[in-house]
C-alpha positions as a printed Julia matrix, in Angstrom:
145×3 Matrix{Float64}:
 -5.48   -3.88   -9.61
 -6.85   -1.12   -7.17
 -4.85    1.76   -5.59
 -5.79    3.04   -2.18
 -4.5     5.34    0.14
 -4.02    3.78    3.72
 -2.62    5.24    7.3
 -0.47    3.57    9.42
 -3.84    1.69   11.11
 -4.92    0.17    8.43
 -5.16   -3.58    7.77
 -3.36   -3.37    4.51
 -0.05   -1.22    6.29
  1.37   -4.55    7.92
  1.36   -6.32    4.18
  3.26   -3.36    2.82
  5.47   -2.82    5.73
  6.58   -6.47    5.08
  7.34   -5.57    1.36
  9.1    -2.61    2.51
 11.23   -4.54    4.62
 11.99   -7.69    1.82
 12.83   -5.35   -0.38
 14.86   -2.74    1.36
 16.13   -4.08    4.97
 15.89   -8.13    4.71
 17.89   -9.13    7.28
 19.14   -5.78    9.01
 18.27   -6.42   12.87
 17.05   -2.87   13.01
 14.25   -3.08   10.21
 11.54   -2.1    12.37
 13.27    0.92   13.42
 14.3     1.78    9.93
 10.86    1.73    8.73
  9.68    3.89   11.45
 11.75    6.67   10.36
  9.96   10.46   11.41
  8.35   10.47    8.13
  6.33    7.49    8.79
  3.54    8.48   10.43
  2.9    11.91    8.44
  2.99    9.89    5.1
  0.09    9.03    2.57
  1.25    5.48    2.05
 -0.15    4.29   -0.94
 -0.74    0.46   -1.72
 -1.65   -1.55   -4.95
 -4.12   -4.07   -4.24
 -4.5    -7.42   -6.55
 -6.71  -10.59   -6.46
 -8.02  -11.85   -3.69
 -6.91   -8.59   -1.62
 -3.25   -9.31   -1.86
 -0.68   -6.6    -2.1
  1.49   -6.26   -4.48
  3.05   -3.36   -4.14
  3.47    0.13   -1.89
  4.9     3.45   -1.95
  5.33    6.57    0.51
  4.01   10.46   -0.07
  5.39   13.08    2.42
  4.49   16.39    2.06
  7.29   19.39    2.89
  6.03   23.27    2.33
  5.18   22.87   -1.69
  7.55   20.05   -1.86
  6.83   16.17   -2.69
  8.94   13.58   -1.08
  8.35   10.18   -2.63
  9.9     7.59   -0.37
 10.42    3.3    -0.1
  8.56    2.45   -3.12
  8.36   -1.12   -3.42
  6.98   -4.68   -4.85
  6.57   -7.94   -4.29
  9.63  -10.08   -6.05
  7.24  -12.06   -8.03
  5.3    -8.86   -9.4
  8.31   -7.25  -10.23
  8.4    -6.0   -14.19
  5.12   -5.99  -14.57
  4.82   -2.26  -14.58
  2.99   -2.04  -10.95
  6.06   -0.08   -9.98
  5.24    2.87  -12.56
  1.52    2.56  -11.73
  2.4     3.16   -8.48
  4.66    5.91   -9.43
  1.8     7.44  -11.47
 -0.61    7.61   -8.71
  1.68    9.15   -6.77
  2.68   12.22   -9.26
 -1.25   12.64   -9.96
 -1.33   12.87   -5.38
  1.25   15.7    -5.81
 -0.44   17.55   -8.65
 -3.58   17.08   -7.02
 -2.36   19.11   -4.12
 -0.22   21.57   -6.56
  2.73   20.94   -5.47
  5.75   22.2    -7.09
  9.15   19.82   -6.54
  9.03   16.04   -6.41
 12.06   14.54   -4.52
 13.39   11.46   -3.84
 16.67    8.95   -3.1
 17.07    6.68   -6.14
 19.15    3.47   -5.4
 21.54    3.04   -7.91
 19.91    0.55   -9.41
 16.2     2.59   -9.76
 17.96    5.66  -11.94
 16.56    5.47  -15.17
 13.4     3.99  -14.0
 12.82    7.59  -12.56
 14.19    9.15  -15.18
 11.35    7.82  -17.68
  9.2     9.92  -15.84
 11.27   12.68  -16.32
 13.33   13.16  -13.0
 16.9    14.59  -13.0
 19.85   13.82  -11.43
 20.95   16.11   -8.85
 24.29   16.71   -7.4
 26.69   13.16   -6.37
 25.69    9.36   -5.3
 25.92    8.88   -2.18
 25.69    5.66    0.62
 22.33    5.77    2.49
 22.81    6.18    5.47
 20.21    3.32    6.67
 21.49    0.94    4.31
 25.09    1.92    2.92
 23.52    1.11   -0.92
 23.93    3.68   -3.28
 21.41    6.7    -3.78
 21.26    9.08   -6.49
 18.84   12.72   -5.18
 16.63   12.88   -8.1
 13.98   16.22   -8.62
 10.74   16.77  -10.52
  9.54   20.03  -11.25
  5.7    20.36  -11.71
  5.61   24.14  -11.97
């Protein structure tokens, strides 16, 4: 597995705007739109990259004032469990110290809640309905300073 940092041009952006969309909007009418939220073109989208230049799995970087925003972190169904999600993950927290950052923030589903919190980020304040998908988010913070 590779990581790589890719803009919205890139070859690679398509595969893991599909992934995106499998994983978080399959089926919505307005996925396209939902992926093109105003963070989308700022972000450092970040993409695994397995055999044969398939990939397996993406996440999202947005930079506020000294604040991280980690956003639609995703992988393929079949790669699932493998721990691709954490590497991910990992490369993004290494983007964020790299650029000395001091908060990490980001909308857990329900579901993603103690994945997060094995990398040490807290719960913060109620759960609450996305309001792109009606699932259930948890606001979850990382301190780096």
């Amino acid at each position: 597995m590779k990581f790589q940092y890719i803009d919205t041009k890139h070859e690679f952006y398509a595969k893991a705007k599909k992934i995106r969309i499998a994983c978080f909007f399959q089926g919505m009418n307005d996925a396209e739109k939902l992926i093109n939220d105003n963070f989308e073109e700022d972000g450092y989208h970040l993409v695994c990259i397995g055999e044969k230049g398939i990939v397996l799995g993406t996440g999202r970087l947005n930079i506020e004032n000294s604040t991280g925003i980690i956003s639609q972190m995703a992988v393929l169904a079949k790669y699932q469990k493998l721990g691709i999600g954490m590497s991910i993950l990992t490369q993004l927290l290494e983007k964020c110290r790299a650029t000395e950052l001091e908060t990490i923030e980001l909308n857990a589903r329900e579901t993603a809640i103690s994945f997060y919190e094995k990398m040490h980020f807290e719960v913060v304040g109620d759960k609450y309905p996305s309001h792109k998908t009606g699932i259930l988010h948890q606001k979850m913070v990382k301190k780096l300073k």
